[in-house]
MIKOL-306508 format. One record per atom (N, C-alpha, C, O): residue in one letter; z, x, y. Coordinates in steps of 0.02 Angstrom, whole numbers, plus 32768, in hexadecimal, padded with zeros to 4 digits. Atoms other than C-alpha are relative to their C-alpha. Example, Ala and Ser with C-alpha at 12.3 -4.5 7.8 and 13.67 -1.06 7.14 Angstrom:
BEGIN
A8000802D7FC5/A818682677F1F/A8000802D803C/A80218061803B/S7FFD7FD67FC5/S816582AC7FCB/S80257FD98037/S802D7FF2806E/
//
This chain:
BEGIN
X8000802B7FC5/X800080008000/X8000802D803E/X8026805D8037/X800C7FE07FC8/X7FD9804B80AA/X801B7FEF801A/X80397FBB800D/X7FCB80157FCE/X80338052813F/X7FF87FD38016/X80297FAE8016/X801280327FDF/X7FD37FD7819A/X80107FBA7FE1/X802B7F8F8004/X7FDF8049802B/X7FF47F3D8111/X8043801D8003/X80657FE98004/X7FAF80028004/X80B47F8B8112/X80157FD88034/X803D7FA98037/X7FD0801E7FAF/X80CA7F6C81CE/X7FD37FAD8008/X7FDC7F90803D/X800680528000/X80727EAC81AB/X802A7FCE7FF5/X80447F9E8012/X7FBA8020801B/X80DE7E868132/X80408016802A/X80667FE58028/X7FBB7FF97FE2/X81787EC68194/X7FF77FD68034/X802C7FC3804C/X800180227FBE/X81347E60822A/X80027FBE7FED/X802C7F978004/X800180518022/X81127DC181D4/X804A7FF97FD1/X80557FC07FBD/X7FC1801F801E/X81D57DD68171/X801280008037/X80357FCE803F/X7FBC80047FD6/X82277DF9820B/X7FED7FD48031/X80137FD08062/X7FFD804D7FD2/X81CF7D4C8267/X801B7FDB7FC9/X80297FA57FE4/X7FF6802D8025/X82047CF581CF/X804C7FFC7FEE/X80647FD47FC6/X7FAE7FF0800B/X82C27D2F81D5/X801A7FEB8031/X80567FE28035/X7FDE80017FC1/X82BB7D07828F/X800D802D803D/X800E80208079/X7FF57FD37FBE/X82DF7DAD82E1/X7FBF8018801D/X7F84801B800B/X803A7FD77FE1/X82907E01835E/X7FF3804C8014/X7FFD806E8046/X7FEA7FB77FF0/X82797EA48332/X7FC180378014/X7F9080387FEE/X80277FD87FEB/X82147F278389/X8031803B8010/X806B803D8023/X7FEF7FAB7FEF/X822E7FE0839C/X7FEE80327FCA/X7FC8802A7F9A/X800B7FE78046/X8242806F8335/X80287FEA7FD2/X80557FCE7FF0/X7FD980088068/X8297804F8273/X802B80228015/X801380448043/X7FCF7FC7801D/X832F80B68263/X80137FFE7FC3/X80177FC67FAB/X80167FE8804B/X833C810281B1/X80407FEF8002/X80637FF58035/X7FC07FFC801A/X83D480DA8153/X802F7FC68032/X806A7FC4801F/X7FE9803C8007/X840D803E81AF/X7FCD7FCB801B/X7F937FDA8025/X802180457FFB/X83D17F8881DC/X7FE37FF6802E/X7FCA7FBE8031/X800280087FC8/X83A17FAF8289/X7FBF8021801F/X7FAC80548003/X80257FF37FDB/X83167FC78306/X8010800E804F/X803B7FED806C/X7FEA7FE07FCB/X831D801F83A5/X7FDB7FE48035/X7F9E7FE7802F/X802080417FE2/X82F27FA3842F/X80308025805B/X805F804D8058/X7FCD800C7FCA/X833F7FA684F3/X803280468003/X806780408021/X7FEC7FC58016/X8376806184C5/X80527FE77FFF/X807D7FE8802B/X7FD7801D8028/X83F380158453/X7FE37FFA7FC3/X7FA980077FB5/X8016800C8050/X83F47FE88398/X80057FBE8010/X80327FAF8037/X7FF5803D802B/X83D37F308360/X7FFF7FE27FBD/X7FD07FC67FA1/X7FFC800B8051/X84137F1082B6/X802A7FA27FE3/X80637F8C7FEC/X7FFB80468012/X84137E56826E/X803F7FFA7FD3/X80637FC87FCE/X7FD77FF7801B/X84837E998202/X802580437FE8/X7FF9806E7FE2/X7FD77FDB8028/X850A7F1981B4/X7FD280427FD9/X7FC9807F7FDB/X801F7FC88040/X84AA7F58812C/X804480207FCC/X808080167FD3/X7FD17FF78035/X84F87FAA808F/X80058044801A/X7FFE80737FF2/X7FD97FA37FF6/X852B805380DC/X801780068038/X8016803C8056/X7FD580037FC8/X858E800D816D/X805880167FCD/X806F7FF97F9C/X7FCC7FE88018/X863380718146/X80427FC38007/X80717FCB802E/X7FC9803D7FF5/X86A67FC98137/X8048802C7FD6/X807A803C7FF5/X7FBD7FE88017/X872A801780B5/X80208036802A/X805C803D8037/X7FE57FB47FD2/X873480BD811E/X803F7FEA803B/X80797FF98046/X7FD6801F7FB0/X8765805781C7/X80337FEE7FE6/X8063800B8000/X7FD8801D8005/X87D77FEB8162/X803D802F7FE7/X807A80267FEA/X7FC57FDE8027/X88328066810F/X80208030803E/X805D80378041/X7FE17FEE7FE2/X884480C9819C/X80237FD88045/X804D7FF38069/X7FC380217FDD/X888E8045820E/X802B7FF17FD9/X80517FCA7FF6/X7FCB80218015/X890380208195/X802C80397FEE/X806780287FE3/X7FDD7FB97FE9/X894580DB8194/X80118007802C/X803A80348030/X80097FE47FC0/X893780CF8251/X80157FDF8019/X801E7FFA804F/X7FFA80347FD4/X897380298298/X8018800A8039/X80037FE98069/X7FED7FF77FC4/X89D580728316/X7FCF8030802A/X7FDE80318066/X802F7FC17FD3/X895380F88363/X7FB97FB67FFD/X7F9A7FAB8031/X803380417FF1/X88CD804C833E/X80267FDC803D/X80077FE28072/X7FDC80227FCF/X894B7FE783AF/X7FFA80268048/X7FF68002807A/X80037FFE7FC5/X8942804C8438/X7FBC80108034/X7FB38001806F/X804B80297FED/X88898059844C/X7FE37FD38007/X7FB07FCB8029/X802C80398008/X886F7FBB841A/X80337FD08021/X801A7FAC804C/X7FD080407FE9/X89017F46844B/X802A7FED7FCC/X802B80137F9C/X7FDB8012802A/X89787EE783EB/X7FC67FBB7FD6/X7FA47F977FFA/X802A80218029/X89137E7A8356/X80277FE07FC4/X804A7FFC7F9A/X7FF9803C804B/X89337DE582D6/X7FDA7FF87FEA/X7FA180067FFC/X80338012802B/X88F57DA5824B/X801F7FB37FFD/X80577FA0800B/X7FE580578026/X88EE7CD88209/X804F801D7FC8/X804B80527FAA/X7FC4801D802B/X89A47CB981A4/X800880557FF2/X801C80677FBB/X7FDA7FB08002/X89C47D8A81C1/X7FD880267FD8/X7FD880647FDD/X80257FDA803D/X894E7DB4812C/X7FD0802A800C/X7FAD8016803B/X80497FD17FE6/X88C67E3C813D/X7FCB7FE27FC1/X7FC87FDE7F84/X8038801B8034/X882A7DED8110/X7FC680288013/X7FBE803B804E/X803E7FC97FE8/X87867E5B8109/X7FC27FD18020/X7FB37F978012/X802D80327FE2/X87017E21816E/X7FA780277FE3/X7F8C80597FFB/X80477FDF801F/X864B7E438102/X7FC7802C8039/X7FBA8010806F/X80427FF27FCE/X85C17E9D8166/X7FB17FE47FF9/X7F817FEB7FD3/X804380157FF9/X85407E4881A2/X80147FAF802B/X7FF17F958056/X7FED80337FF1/X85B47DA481BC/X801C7FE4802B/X80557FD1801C/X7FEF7FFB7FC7/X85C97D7F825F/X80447FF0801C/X806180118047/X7FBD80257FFD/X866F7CFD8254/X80297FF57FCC/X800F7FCF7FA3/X7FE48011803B/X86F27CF681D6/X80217FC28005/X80297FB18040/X7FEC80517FF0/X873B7C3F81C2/X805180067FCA/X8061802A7F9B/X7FCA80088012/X87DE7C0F8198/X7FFF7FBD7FC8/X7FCC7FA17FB5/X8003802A8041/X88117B96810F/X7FF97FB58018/X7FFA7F887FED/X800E80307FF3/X87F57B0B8183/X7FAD7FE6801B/X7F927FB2802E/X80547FFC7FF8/X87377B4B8195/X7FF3800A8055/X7FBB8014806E/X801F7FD17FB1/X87487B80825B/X7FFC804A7FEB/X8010806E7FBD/X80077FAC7FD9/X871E7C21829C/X8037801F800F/X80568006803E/X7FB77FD47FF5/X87B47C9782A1/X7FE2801A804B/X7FEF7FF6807B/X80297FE27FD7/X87527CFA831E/X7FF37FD78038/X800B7FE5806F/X800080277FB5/X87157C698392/X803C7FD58018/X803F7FB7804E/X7FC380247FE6/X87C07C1E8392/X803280398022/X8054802C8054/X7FEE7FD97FB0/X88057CC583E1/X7FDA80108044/X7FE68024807D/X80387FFF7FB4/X877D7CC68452/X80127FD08025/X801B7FDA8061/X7FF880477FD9/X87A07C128482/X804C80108023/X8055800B805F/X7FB080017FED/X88667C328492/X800280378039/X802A80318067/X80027FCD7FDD/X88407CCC84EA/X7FDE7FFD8056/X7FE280258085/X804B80057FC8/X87B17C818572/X802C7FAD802E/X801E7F928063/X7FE380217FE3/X882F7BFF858A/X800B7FF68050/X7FF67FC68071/X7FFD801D7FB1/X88627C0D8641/X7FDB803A8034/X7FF6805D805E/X803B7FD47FEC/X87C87C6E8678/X7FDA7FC88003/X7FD37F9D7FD8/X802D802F7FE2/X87557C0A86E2/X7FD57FDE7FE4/X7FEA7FE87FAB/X8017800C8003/X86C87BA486B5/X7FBD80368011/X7FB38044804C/X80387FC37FFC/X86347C2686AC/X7FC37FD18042/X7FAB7FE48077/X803C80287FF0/X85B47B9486DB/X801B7FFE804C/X7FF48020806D/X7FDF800D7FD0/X86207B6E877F/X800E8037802B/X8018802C8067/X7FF27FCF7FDF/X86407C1B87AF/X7FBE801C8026/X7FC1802B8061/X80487FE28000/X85797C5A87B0/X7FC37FC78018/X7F887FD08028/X803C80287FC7/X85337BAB87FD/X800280078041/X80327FF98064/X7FEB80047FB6/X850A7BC788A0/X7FBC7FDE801D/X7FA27FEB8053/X803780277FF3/X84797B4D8898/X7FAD80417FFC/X7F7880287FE9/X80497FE78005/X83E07BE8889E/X7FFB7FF77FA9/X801C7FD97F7F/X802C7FEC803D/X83807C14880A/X7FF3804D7FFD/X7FE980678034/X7FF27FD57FFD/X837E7CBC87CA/X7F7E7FF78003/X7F597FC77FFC/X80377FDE8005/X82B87D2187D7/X7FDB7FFF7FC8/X7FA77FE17FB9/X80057FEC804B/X82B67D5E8733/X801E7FD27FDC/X804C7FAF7FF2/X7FE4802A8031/X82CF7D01868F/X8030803F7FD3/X803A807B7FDC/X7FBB7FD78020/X83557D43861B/X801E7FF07FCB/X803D7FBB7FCC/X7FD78039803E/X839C7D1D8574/X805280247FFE/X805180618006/X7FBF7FF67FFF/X84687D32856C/X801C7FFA7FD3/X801D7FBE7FC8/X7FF27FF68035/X84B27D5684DD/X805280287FD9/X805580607FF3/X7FD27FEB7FFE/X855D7D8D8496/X800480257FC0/X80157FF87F99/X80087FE88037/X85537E0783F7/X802D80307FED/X80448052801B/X7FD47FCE8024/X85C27E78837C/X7FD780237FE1/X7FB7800D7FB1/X802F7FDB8013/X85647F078366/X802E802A7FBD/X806B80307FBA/X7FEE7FD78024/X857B7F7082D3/X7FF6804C7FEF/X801C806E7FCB/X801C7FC77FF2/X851B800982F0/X7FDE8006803E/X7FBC7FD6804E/X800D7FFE7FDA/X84F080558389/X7FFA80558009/X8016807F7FE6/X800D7FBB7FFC/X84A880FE83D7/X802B7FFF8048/X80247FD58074/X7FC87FFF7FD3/X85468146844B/X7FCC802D804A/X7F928024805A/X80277FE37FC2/X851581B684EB/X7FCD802F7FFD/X7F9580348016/X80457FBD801B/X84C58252849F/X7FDD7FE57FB1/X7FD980057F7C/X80297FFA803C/X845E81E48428/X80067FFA7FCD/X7FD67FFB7FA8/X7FF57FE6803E/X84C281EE839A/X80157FBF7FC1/X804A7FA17FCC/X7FE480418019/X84D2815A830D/X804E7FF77FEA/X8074801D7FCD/X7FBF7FFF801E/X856A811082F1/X801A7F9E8015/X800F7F71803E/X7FDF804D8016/X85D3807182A4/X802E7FF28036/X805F80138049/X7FD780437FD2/X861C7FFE8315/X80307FDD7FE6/X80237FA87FC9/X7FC8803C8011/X86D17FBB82F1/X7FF97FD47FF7/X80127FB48025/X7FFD804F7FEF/X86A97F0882C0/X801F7FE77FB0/X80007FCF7F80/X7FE380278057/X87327ED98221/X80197FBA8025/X800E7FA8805F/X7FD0804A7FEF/X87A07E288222/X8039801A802F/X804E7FF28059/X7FD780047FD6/X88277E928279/X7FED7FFF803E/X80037FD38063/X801A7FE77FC3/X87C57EE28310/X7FAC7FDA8012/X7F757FEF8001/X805B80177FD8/X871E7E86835D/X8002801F8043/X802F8019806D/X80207FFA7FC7/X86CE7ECB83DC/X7FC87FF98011/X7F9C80218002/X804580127FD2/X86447E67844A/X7FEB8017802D/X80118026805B/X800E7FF77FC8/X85D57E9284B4/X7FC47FC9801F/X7F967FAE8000/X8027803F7FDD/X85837E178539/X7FCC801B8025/X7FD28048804F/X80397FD77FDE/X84DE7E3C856D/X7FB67FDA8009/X7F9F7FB07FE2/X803A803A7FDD/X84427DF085CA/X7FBD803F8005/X7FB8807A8016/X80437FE28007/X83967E1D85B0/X7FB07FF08016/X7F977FBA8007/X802A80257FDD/X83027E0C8602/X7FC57FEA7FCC/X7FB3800A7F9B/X803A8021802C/X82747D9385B9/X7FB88002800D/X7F8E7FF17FE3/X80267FF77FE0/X81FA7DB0861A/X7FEE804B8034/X801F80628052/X7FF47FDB7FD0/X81AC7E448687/X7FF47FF78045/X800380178078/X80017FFB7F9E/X816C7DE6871C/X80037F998001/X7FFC7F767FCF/X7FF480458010/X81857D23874E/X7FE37FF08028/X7FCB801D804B/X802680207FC5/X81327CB387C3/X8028802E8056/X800D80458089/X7FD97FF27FC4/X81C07CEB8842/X800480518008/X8000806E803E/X800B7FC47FF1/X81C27D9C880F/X7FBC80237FED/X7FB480287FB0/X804480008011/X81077DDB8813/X7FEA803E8036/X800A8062805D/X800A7FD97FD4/X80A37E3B8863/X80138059800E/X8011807F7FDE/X7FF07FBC8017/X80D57EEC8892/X80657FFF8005/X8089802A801F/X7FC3800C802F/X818C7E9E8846/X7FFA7FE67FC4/X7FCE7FBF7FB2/X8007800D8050/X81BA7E918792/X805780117FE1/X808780377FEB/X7FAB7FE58014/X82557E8B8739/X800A802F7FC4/X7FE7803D7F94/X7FE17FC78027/X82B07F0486E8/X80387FF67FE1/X80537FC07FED/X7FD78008802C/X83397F2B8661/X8041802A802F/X803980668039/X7FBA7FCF7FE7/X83E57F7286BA/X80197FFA7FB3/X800F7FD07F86/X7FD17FF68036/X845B7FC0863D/X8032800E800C/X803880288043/X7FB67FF37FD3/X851C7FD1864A/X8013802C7FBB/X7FF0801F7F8A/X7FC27FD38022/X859E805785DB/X80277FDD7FD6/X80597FD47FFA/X7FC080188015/X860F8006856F/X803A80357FC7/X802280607FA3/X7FBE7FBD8013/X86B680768523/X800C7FB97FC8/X80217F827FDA/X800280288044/X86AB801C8456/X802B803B7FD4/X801E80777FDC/X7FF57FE08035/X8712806283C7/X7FC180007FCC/X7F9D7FD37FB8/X802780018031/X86AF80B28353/X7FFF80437FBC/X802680727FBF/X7FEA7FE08040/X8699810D829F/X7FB880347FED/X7F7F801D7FE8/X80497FDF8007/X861981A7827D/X7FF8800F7FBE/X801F80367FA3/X7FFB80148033/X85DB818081E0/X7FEF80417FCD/X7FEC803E7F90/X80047FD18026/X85B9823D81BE/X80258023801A/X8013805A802E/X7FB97FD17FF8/X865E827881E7/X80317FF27FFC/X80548000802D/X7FCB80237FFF/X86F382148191/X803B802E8015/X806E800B801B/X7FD77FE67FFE/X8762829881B6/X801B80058073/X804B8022808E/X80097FFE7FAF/X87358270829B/X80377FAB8007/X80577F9E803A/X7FF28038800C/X877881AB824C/X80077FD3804A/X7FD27FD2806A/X801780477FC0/X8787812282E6/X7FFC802C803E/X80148062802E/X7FEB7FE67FBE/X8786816B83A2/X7FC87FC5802E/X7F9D7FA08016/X803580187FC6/X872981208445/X7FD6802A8016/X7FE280658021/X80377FDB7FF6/X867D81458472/X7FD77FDF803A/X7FF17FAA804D/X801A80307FD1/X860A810184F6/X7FAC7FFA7FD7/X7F8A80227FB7/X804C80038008/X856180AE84DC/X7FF67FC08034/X80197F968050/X8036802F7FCA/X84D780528542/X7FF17FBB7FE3/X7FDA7FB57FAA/X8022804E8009/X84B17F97853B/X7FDD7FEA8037/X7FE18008806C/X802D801B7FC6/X84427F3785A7/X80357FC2801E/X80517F918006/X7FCE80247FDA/X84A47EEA8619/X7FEA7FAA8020/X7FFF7F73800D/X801280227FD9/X84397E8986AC/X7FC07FFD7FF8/X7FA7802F7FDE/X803C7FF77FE7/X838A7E5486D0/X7FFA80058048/X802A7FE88062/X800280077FB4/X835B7E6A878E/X7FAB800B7FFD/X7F8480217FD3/X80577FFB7FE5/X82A77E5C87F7/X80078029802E/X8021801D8065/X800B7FB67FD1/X828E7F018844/X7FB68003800F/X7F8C7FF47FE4/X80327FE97FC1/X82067F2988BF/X7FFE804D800F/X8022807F8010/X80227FA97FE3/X81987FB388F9/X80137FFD8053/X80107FCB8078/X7FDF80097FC4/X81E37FF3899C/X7FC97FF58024/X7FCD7FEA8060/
//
């Protein structure tokens, strides 16, 4: 089979799964390099899940103070699979979106804060995701904290478009990117085990102009 029918078939499974993946492949996990970031639909089988778990559970206090103080449902440590975005409790919610909810509690109305009657330029899709692999500042791959004890999201808006009725011309929109400081695990060095690292996400869209 030649390359050219490989990358058909990979284009025609990956409209039929849903995602949208463009970039390069990265070898050895699930992910494509998009927004100079990884996008991985999923985990994959060589996301280091026992490693993390075992070493937060050697570590809780040096985890606690990077990470915060953390519960589990009825105290128990339950593993959370890779690939699976929400673990559910025995009443079938979301463990996960019910600390989100308890947590977002007396924090404004998003919709109410950001109407101010305009319309933005640019279109944008907004999105809230638990990444599992990601390339840190110098480039380098690496697992993303995301078990049942520790989630970490990141919220991030992307542009859909490069130019719109409103932005045109010699304007067009563009991708801003922001820093974020994530625990994370280098999956070829168990002996480096959890620390903080920084990596890039796409933050904003904006309509920038030629001066």
């Amino acid at each position: 089979m030649d390359c050219f029918t490989l990358n058909i078939l990979w284009t025609a499974l990956s409209l039929a799964l849903g995602y949208e993946l463009q970039g390069q492949i990265i070898r050895g996990v699930p992910c494509v390099k998009r927004n100079f970031q990884l996008y991985c639909p999923t985990a994959g089988n060589t996301y280091p899940l026992d490693k993390i778990e075992n070493f937060i559970d050697e570590n809780k206090a040096l985890i606690k103070r990077m990470y915060g103080s953390f519960t589990t449902p009825a105290g128990n440590r339950v593993r959370r699979a890779p690939g699976v975005p929400d673990m559910h409790d025995a009443t079938g919610d979301s463990y996960f979106r019910h600390v989100r909810q308890a947590s977002n509690t007396k924090l404004p109305d998003p919709q109410s804060v950001n109407n101010t009657g305009r319309v933005d330029a640019c279109e944008s899709k907004t999105e809230i995701m638990t990444p599992y692999w990601a390339l840190n500042s110098a480039r380098k791959l690496r697992a993303i904290v995301n078990t049942m004890h520790f989630e970490q999201a990141i919220h991030q808006e992307t542009c859909s478009k490069k130019t719109t009725s409103r932005c045109s011309r010699d304007c067009g929109c563009e991708q801003k990117y922001k820093w974020h400081r994530l625990l994370a695990y280098d999956p070829n060095d168990d002996c480096a085990g959890i620390f903080m690292d920084w990596f890039l996400f796409p933050s904003c869209c904006v309509c920038r102009c030629n001066p």
